[in-house]
N, C-alpha and C positions, 0 to 999 in steps of 0.2 A: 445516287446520293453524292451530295457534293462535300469535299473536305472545306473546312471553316477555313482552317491554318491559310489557305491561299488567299480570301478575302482579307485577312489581317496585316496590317503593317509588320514588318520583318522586327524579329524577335519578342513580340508582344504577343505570348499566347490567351487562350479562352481559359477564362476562368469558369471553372462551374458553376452551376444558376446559386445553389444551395451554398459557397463560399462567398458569391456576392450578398445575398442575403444577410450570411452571418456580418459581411463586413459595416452594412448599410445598418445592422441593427447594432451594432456595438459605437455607429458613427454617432447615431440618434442619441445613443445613452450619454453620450458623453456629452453632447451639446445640450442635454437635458440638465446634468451635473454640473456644466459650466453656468446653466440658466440659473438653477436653483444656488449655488454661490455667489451671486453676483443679486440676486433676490435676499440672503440675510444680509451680502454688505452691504444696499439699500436702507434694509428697515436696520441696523446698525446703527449706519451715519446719522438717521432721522432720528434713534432716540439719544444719541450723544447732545452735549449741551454746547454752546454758541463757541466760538472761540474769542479769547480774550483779545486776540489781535485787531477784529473788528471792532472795538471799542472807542470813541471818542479819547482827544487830551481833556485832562480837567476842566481847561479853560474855554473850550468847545462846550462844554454843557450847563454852562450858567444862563437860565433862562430868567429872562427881566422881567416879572410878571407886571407891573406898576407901579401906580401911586398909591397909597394904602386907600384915601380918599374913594378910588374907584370899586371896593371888596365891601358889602354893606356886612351888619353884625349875624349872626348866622345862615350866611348863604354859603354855596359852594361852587367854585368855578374850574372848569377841567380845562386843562394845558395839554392839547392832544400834539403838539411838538416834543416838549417832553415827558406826557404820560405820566402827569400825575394830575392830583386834584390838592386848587388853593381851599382850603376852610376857613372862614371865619369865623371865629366862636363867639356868644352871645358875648363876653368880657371884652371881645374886642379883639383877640391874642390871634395870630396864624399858625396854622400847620398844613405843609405841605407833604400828603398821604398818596399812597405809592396805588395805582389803578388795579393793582392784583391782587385777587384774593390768596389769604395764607392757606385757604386750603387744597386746592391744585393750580393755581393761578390765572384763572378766570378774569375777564375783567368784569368789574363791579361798576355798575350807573348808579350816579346819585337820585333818585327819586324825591325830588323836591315837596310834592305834595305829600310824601309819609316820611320827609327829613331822614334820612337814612339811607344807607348802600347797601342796595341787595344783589347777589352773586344769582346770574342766572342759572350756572350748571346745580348748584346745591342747598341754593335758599339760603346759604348764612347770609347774615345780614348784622351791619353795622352800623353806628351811629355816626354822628358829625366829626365827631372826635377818632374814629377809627374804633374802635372799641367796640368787643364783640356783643353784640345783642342775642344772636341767636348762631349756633354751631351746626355745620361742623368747623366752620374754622378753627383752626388750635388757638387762635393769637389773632392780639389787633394788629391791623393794616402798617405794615414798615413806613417810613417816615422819607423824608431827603431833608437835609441841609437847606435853613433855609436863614436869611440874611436880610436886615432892613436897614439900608442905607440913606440917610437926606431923604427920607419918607418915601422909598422907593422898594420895590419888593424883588429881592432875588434869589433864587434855586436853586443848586447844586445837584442836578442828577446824576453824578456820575456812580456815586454810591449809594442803595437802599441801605437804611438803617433798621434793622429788625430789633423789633419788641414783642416784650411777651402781653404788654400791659398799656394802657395810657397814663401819664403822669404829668403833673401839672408842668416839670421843665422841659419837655419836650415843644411845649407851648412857647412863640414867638412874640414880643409887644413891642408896636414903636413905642418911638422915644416919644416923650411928653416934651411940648416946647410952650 
C-alpha cells in the first residue's frame, strides 16, 4: 500500500472523501441562494415602474398632428409616435385620447366598423369620445393636452390627463374664420 502524503504537493494534506462532499454540498446551496436572490431582484426591477428620468423635455413631445382640414367628422386617427388617438367628433370638436386602457393598460384599437375601442385583454370597450361603454374599465380613456393653432393641430404628450367621466370642455374647436 502506498502512502497518499508522498504523491501530494508539500503541506497540502488529503482531505477525506465524506469532508469533500460535505464541502461540494454546502458549495451548491449557496450558489443555489445566490441564484434564487438574484431571481426576486429580477422579477422586482420588472414589476417596479419606469423611471422618471427617462422621460422626454416638454418641448420634445408636442406632436403636430395637422391641418384640421385633413381629420373628417367622426373618424379616429392613431399617432403611433406619440401613442395616442386624434377623434373627431360628429360637432366637429377634437380629442386627443390616450391608447391605454384604464383598466390594466392594455392598448385599445379603434374598430371603425363598430365605432368604438375595444380593449383586447378585457372587452371594455369605449366609445369615440373615450367614455365607457362597457366595463370593466373604472373610467374613460385619459386625455393629452391638445392645442389648435392657425388651423393646425398639436399634442402635448408629456402628461395623461385622467378622468373619471367625459365632459363636453374637454372637447377641442377651431377657431371660426
Amino acid at each position: 500500500m502506498t502512502n497518499n502524503k508522498q504523491n501530494m504537493a508539500p503541506g497540502i494534506e488529503s482531505l477525506p472523501s465524506s469532508s469533500r462532499r460535505s464541502l461540494l454540498t454546502k458549495l451548491w446551496i449557496g450558489l443555489g441562494l445566490v441564484a434564487l436572490v438574484e431571481g426576486f431582484g429580477v422579477i422586482f426591477a420588472f414589476l417596479q415602474p419606469g423611471k422618471a428620468s427617462n422621460r422626454s423635455k416638454p418641448g420634445e413631445t408636442i406632436i403636430e398632428a395637422g391641418p384640421v382640414e385633413n381629420f373628417l367628422p367622426e373618424s379616429v386617427t392613431a399617432f403611433v409616435r406619440g401613442k395616442f388617438y386624434l377623434a373627431r367628433l360628429q360637432d366637429g370638436g377634437f380629442l386627443a385620447l390616450s391608447r391605454k386602457c384604464t383598466h390594466l393598460g392594455c392598448t385599445v384599437p379603434w374598430e371603425a366598423e363598430k365605432k368604438k375601442f375595444v380593449c383586447p385583454c378585457h372587452a371594455s370597450e369605449f366609445d369615440i369620445r373615450g367614455e365607457v361603454i362597457n366595463t370593466p374599465a373604472p373610467r374613460a380613456l385619459d386625455i393629452y393636452l391638445l392645442v389648435i393653432e392657425n388651423n393646425i393641430i398639436r399634442v402635448d404628450t408629456t402628461r395623461r390627463i385622467k378622468r373619471s367621466e367625459f365632459r363636453s370642455a374637454h372637447v377641442v374647436y377651431p377657431q371660426k374664420t
